[in-house]
Backbone bond lengths (Angstrom), bond angles and torsions (degrees), N, CA, C in turn:
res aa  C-N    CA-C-N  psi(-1)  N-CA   C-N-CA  omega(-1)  CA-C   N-CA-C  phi
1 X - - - 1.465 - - 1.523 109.74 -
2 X 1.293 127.90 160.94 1.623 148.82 -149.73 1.715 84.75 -90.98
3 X 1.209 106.75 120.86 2.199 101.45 -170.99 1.750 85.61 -68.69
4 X 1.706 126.64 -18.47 1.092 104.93 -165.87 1.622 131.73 -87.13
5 X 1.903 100.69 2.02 1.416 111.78 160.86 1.087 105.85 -57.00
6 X 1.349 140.40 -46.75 1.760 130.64 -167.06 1.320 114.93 -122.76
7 X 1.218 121.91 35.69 1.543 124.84 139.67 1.443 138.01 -46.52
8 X 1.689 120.55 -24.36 1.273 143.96 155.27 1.601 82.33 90.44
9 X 1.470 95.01 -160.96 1.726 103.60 -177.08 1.777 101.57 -141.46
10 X 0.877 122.99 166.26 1.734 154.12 -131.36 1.974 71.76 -107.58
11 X 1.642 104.46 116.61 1.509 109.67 136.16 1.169 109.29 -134.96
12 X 1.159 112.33 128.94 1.540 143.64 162.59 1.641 129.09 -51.75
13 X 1.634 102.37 -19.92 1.159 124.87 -164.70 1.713 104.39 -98.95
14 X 1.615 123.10 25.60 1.319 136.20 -132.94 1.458 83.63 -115.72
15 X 1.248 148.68 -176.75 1.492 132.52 138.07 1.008 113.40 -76.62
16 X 1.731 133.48 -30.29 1.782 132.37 -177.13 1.896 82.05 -74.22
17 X 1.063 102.20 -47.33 2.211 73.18 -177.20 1.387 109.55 -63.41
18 X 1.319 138.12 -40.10 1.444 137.50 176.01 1.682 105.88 -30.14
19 X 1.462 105.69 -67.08 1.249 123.43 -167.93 1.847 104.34 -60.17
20 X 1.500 113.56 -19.61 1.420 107.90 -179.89 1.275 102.66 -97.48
21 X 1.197 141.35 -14.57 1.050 146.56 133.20 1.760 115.24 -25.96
22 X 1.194 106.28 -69.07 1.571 96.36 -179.16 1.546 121.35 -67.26
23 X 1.497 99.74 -27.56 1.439 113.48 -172.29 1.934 99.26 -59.48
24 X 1.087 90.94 -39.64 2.230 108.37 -174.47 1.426 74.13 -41.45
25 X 1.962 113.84 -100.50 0.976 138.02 -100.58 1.990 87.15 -90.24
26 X 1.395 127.08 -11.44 1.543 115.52 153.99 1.223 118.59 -75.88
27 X 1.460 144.73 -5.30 1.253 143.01 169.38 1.545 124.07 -43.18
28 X 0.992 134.77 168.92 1.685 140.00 171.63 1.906 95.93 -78.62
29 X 1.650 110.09 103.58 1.643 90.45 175.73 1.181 134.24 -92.60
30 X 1.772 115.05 37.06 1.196 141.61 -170.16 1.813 119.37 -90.55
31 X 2.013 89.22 -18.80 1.697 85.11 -179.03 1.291 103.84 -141.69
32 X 1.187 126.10 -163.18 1.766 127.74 170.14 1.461 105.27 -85.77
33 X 1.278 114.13 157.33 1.623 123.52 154.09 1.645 97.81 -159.52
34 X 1.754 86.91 151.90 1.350 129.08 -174.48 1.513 99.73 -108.29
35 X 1.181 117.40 126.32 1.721 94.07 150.55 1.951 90.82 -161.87
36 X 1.444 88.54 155.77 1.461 99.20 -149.99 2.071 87.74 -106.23
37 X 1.464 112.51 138.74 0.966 111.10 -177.77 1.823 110.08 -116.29
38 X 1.238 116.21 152.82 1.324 132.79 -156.23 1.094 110.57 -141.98
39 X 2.141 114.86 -176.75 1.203 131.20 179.12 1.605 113.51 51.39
40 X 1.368 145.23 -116.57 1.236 123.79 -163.53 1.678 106.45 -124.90
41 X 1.430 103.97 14.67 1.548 83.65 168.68 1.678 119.97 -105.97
42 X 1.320 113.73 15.06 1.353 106.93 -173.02 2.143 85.94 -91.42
43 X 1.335 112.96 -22.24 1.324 96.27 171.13 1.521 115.18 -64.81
44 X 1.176 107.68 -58.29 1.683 133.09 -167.05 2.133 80.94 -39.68
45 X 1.411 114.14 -51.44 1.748 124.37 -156.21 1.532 94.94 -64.83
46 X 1.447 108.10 -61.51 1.366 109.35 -165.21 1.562 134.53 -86.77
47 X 1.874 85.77 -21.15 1.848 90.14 -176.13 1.260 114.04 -127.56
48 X 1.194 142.17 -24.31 1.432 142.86 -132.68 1.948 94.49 -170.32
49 X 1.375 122.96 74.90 1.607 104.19 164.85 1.306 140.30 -74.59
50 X 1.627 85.88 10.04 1.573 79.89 166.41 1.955 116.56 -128.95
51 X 1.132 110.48 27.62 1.393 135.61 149.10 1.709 105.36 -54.62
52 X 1.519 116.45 106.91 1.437 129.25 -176.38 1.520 111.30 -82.24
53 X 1.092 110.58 141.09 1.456 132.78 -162.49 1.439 119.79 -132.30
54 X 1.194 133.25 81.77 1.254 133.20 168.74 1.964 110.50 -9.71
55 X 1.524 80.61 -68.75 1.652 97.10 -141.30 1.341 97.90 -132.83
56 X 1.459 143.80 162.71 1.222 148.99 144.03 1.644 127.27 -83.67
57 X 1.056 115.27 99.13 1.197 125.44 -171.50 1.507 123.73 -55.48
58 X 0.767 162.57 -88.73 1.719 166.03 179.83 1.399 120.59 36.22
59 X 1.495 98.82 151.02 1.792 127.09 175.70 1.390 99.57 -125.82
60 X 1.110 90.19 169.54 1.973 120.99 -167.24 1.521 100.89 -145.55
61 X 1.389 94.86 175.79 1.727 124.05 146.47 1.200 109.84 -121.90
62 X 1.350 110.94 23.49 1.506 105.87 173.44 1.318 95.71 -108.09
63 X 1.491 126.60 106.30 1.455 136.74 156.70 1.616 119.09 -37.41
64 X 0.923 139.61 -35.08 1.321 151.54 -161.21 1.831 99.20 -92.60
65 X 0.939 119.23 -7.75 1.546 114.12 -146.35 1.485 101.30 -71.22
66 X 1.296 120.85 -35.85 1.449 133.53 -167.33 1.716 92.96 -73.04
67 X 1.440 117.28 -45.14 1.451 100.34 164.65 1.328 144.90 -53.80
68 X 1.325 116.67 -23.65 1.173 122.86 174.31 1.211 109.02 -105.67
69 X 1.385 127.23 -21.51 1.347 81.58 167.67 1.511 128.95 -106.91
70 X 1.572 110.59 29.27 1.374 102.42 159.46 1.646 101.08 -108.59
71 X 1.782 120.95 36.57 1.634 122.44 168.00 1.651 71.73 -82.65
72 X 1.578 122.35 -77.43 0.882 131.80 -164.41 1.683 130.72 -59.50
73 X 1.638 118.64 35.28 1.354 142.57 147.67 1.768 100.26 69.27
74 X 1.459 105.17 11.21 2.122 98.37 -175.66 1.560 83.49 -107.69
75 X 1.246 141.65 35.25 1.411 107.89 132.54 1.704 119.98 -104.59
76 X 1.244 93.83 -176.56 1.675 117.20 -155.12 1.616 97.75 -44.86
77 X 1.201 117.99 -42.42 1.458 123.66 -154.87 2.049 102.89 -71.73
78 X 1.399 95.58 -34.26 1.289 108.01 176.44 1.232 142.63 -101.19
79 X 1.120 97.34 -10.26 2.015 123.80 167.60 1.422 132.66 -164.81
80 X 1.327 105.61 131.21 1.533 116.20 -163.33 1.314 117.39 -41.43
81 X 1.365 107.67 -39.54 1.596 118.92 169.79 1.129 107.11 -106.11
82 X 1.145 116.48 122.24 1.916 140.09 -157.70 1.179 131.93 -132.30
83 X 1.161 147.17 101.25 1.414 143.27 143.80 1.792 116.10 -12.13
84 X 1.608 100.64 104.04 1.511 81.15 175.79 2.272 97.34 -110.47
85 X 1.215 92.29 141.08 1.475 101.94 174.43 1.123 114.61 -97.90
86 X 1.541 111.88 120.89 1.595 113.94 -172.24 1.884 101.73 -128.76
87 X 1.034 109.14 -171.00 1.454 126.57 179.97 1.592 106.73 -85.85
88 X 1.459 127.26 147.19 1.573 115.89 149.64 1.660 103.11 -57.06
89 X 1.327 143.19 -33.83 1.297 133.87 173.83 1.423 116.27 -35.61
90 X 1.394 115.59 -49.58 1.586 127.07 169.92 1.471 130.16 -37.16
91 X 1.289 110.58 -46.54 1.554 139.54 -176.52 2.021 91.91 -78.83
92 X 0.999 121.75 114.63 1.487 129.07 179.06 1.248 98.38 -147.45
93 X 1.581 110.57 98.62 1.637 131.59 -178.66 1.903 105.25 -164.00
94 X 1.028 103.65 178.62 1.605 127.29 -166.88 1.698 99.70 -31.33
95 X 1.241 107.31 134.80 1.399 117.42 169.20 2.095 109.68 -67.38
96 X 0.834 84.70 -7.00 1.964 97.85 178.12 1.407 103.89 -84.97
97 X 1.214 126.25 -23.97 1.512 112.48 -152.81 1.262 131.57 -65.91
98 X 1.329 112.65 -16.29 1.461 131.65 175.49 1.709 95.31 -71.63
99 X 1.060 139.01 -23.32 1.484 122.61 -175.35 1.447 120.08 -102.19
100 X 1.385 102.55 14.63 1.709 112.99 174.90 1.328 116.58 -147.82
101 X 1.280 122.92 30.93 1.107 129.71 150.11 1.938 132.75 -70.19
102 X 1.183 101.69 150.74 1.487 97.66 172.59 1.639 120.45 -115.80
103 X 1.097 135.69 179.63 1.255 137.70 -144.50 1.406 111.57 -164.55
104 X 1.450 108.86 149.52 1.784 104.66 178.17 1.679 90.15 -163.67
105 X 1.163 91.06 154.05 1.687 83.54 163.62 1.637 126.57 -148.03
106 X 0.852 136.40 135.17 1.369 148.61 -156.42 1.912 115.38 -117.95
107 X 1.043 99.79 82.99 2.086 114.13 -159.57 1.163 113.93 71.77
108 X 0.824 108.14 -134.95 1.474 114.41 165.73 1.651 149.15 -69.81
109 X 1.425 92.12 9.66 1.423 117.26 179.92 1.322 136.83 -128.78
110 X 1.802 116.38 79.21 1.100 112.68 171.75 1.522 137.06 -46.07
111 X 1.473 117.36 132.63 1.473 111.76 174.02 1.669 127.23 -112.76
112 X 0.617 118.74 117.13 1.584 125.34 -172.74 1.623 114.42 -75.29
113 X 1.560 124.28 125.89 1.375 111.96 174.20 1.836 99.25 -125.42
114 X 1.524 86.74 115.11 1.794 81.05 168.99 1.598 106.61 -61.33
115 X 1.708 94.95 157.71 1.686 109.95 161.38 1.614 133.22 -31.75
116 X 1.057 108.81 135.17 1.529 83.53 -168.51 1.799 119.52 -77.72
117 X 1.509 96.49 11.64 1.400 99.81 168.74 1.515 117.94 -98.86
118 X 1.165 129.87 -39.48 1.356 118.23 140.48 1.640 132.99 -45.50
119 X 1.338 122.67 -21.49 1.465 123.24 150.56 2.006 123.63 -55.10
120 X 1.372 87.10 -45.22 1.962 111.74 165.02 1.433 108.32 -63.93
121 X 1.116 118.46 -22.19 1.333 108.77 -165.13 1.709 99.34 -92.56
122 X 1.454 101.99 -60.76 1.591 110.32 -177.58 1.966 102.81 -54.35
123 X 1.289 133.74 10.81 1.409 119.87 -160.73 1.562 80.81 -123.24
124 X 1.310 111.70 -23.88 1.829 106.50 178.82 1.347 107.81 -66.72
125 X 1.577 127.18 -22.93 1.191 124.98 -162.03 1.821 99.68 -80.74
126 X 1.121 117.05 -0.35 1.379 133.07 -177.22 1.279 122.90 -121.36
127 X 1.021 95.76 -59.20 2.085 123.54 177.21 1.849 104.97 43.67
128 X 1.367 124.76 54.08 0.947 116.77 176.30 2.037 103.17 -81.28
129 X 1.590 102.99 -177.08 1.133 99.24 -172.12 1.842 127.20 -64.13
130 X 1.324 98.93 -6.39 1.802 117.66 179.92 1.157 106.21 -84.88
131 X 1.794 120.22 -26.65 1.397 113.61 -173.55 1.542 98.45 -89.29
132 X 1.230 119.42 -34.96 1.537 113.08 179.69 1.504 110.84 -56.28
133 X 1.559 111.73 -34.66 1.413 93.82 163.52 1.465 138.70 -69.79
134 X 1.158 115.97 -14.84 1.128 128.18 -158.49 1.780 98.28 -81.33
135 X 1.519 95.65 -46.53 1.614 106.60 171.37 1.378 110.42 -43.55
136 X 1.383 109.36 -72.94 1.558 124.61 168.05 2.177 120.28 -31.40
137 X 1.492 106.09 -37.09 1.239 93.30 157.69 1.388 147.80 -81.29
138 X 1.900 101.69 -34.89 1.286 133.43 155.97 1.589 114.14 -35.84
139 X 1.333 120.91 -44.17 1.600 137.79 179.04 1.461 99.23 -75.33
140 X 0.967 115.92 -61.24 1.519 123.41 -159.77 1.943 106.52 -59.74
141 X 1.432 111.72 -52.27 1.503 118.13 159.85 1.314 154.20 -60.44
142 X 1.566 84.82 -19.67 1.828 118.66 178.08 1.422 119.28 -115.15
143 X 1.375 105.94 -43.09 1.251 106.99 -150.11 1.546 131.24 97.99
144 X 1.116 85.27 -20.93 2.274 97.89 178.61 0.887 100.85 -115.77
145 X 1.873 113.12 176.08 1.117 98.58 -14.31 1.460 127.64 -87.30
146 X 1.280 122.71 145.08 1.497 131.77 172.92 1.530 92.87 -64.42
147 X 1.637 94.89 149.86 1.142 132.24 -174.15 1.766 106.31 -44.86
148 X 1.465 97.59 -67.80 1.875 106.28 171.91 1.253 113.02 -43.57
149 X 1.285 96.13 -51.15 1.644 97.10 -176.32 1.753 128.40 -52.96
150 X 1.511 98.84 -59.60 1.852 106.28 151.23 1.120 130.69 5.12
151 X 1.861 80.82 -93.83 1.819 118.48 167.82 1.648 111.91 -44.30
152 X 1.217 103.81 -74.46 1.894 88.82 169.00 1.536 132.70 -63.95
153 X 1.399 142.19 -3.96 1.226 125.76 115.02 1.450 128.02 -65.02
154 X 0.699 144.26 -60.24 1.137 123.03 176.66 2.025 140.71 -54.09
155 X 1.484 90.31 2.18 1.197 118.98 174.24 1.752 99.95 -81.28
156 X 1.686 104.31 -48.28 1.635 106.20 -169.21 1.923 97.70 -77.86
157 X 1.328 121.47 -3.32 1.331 117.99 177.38 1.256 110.89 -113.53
158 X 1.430 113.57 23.91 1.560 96.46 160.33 0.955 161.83 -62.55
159 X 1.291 124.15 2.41 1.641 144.77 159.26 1.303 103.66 -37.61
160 X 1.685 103.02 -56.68 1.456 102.41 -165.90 1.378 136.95 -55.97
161 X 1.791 93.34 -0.52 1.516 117.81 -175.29 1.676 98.95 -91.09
162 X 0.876 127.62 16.40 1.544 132.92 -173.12 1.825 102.76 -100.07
163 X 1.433 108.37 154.76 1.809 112.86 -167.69 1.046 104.57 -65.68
164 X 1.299 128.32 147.14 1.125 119.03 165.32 1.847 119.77 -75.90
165 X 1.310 96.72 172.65 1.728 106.17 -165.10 1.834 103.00 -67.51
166 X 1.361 96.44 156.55 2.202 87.60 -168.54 2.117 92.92 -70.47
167 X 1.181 109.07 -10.68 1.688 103.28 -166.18 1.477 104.15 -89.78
168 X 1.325 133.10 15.04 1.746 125.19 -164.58 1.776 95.24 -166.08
169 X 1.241 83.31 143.03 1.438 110.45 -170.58 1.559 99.57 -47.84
170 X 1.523 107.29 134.69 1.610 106.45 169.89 1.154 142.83 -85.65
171 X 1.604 126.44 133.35 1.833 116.42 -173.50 1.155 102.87 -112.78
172 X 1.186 126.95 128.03 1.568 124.77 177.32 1.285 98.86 -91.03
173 X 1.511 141.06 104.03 1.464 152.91 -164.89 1.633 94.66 -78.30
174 X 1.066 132.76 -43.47 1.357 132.27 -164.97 1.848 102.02 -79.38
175 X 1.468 115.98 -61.14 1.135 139.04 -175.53 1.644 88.36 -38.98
176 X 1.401 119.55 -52.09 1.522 114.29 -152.97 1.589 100.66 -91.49
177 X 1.660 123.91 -5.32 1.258 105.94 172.08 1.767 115.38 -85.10
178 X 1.779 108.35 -17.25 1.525 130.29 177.99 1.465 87.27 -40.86
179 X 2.049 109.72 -63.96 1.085 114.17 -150.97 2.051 117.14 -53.91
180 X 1.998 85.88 -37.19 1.627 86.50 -163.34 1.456 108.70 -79.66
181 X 1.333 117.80 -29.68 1.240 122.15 -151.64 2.643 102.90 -66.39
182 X 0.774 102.02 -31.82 1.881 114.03 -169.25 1.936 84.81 -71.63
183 X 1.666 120.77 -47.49 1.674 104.53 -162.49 1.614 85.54 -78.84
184 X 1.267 126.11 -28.51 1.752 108.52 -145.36 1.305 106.39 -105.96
185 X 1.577 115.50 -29.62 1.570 113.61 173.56 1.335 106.64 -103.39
186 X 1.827 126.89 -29.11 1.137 102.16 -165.10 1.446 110.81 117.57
187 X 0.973 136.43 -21.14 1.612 152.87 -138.62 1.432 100.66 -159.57
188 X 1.985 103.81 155.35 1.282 124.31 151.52 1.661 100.06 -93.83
189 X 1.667 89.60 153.40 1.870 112.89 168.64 1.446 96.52 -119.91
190 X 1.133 79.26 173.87 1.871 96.04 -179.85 1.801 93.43 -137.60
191 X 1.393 112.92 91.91 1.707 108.23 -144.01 2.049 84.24 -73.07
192 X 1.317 138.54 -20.99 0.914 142.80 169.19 1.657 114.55 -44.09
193 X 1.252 111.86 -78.26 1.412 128.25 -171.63 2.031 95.39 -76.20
194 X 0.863 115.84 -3.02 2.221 96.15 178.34 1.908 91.06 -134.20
195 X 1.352 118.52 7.47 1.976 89.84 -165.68 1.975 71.37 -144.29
196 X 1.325 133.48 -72.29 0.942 125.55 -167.30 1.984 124.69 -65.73
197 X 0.991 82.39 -56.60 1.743 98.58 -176.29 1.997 88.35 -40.01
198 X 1.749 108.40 -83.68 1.486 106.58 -177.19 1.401 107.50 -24.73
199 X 1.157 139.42 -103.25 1.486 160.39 -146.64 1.598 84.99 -43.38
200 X 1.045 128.94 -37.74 1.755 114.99 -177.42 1.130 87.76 -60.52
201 X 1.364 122.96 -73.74 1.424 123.79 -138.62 1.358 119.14 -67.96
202 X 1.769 108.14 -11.00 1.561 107.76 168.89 1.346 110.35 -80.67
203 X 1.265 126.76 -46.68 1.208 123.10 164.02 1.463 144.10 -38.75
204 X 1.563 108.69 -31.43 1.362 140.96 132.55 1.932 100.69 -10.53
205 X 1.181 87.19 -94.16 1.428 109.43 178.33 1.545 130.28 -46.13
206 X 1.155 114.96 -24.23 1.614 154.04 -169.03 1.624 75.76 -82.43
207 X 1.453 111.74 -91.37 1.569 108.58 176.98 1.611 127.61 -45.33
208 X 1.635 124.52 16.72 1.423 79.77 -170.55 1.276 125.01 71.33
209 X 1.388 134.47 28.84 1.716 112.04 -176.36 1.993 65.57 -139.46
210 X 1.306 102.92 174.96 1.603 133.47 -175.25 1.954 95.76 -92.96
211 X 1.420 100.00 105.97 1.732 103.99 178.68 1.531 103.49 -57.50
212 X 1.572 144.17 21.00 1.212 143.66 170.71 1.591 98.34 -123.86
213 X 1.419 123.64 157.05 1.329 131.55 171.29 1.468 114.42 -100.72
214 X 1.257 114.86 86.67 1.755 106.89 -158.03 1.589 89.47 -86.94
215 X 0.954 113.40 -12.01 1.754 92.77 170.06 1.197 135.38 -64.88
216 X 1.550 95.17 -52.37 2.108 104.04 159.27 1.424 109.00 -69.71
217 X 1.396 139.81 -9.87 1.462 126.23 150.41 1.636 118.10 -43.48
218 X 2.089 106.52 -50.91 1.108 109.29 -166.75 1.345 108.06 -71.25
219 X 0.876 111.22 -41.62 1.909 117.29 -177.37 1.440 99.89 -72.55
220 X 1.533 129.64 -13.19 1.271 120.63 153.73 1.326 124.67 -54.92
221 X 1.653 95.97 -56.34 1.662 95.16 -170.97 1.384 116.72 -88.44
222 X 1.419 101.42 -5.39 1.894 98.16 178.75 1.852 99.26 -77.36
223 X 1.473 117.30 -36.92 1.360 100.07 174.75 1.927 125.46 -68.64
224 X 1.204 98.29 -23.25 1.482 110.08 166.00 1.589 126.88 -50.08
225 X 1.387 95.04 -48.47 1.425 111.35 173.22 1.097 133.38 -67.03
């Protein structure tokens, strides 16, 4: 199914929109800004308003952004409910996500909310007990994501199944789908053999190379022999 039947729609009337609301109207209103918002309030915005939210997550290209908005008292240090400013580095989900996002804008400041399956996706890279809920609401309002559906994104995001770097905290991407997949589908995966193994082997093909390894066949059967 089209992820963009159940994307939900943009309310403003959310408290993480409140807070983007203020975030707009402290800006410089001399130029444009973009800034794309994340972690659990584009659910709380689009699907579920009463899905709890610490904090509002978002990145820019506006370098300055973390300055203003703790001129303007919504970061952490200054209010319980906070603007937190992070990197696009932070956000680690579907290489698609830029093409299914939605948008609204409030003066001079467009805001971007990825899909809420690319929000699911970047929370697997964590899967603590807030993101399992979040799954759990996402399902409960939509219906997705279905199981196939998952598996085939997360097939096109397989990188993210790669170790993490020795300098940054580690996510075992596979380990944490073991975890989700028995409460949310019902079932064990083997995220190797149904999400990793495939996505190689298309890529395989993507390159030009033969989706079989007939070389370790040959050194198969020459040791056989």
């Amino acid at each position: 199914m089209d992820p963009a039947s159940w994307a939900g729609s943009i309310n403003l009337g959310t408290p993480a929109g409140g807070l983007l609301r203020k975030l707009a109207e402290a800006l410089p209103q001399d130029r444009e800004f973009t800034v794309t918002v994340f972690g659990s309030a584009p659910i709380q915005i689009a699907v579920d308003s009463t899905l709890n939210s610490a904090d509002v997550d978002v990145f820019s290209d506006f370098e300055d952004l973390g300055e203003w908005v703790n001129r303007a008292g919504l970061s952490q240090d200054k209010t319980e409910f906070f603007v937190q400013v992070s990197s696009e580095l932070n956000f680690r989900t579907s290489p698609r996500w830029k093409d299914r996002t939605q948008k609204t804008k409030i003066g001079n400041c467009s805001f971007v909310f990825p899909h809420p399956l690319d929000i699911l996706i970047a929370k697997l890279t964590r899967l603590d007990d807030k993101d399992l809920r979040a799954f759990e609401i996402v399902r409960a309002k939509t219906g997705h994501p279905t199981e196939a559906e998952l598996i085939s994104e997360l097939q096109m995001a397989v990188d993210l199944f790669r170790p993490s770097f020795d300098e940054e905290q580690g996510h075992d991407m596979a380990d944490n789908c073991r975890r989700l997949w028995p409460t949310f589908y019902g079932r064990e995966i083997d995220p190797r053999k149904e999400i990793i193994g495939p996505a190689l082997a298309k890529r395989k093909v993507g390159y030009g190379e033969p989706s079989q390894d007939y070389k370790q066949e040959l050194r198969d059967a020459l040791r056989s022999g």
